[in-house]
N, C-alpha and C positions, 0 to 999 in steps of 0.2 A: 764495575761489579763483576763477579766471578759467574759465569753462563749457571753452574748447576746449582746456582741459589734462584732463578729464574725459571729453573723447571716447572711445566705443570700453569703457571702464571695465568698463560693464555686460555686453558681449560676454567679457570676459576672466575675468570672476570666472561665467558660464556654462560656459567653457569648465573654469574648476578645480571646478564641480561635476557638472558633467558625470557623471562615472566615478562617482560617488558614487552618484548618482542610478539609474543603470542597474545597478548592484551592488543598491540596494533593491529595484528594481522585480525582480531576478530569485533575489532570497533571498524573497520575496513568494512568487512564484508557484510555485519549488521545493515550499516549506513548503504553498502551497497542493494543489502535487499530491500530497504524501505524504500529507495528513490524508484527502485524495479517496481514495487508493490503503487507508488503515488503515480508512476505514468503510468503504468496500465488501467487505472481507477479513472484518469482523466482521459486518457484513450476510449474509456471504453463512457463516461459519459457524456462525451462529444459527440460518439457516432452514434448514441440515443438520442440525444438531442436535432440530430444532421436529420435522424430518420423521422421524428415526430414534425419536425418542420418541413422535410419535403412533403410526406403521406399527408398531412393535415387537409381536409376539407371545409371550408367556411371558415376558416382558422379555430378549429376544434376538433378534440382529440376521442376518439370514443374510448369504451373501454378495448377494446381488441386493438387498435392502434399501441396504447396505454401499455398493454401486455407484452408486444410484441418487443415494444422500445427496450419493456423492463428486461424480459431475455436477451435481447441484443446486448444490454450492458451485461448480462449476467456469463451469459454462455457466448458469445460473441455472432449469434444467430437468432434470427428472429423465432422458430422453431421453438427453442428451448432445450434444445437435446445435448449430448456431451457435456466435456469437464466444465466447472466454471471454472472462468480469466482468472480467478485468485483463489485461496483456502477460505472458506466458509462466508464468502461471497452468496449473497440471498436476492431476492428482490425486494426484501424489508428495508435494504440500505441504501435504497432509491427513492426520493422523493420528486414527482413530476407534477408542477404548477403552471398554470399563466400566468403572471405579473401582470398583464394588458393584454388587451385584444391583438396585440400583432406581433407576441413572442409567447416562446415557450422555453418553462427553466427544468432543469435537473439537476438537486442536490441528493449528493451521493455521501456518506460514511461509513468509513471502516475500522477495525481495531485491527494496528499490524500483527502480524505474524510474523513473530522473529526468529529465528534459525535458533539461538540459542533456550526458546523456550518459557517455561520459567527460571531456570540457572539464575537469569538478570536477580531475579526477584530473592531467590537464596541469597545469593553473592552484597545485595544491598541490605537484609535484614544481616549477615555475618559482618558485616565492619559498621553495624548499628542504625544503621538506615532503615525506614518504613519501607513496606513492599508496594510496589506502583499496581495497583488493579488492575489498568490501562494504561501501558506503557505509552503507547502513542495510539493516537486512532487519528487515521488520514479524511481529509476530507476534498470534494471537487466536487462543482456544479458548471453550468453551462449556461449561457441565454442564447438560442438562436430565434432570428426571424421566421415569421410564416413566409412561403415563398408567395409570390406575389403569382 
């Protein structure tokens, strides 16, 4: 074949991968923020749980124990002061039980936060798809022992 019937070629077949390409690069970084967002969630209620299980007296929790755990998951300090660990991260999204007398649980939920927003939600109602309410909501609990 004659080179200047080939002109331009390479620009063309750029342009059809194009969309391809920026669709990986932002299913990437999605994915990359949710696994960021589910270990800091488990992060943070393991060392609620560490701390309800050390501080525990008679293996019971009061409520100022109760409180404190919840900040520590929330703000990463028993205190409660500064940013919370995630976006709109509450102490609503904690729940702290006993199962039995010689452990203590925390189950925690969250709805992610995605980088893109709602776009996701445009983008699936435009190629005819229903819109997801809750695209994902992450969840993590914990059982520790009372310290003996």
């Amino acid at each position: 074949m004659r080179r200047f019937k080939q002109k331009g070629s390479s620009t063309v077949e750029f342009a059809m991968m194009l969309p391809l390409l920026l669709l990986l690069v932002l299913m990437v970084s999605e994915f990359g923020t949710l696994f960021y967002q589910l270990n800091a969630l488990n992060k943070s209620v393991q060392s609620a749980a560490r701390y309800l299980s050390d501080v525990s007296v008679n293996k019971k929790n009061t409520t100022t124990q109760m409180t404190n755990a919840q900040n520590l998951a929330v703000y990463g300090n028993s205190a409660g002061t500064g940013t919370a660990v995630l976006p709109n991260l509450t102490q609503a999204n904690f729940v702290i039980t006993n199962p039995d007398s010689e452990h203590v649980q925390i189950v925690a939920t969250y709805d992610a936060y995605l980088m893109l927003g709602d776009s996701l939600n445009a983008l699936m109602q435009m190629i005819g798809g229903s819109a997801a309410t809750d695209f994902m909501t992450l969840n993590a609990s914990s059982v520790m022992r009372f310290a003996q």
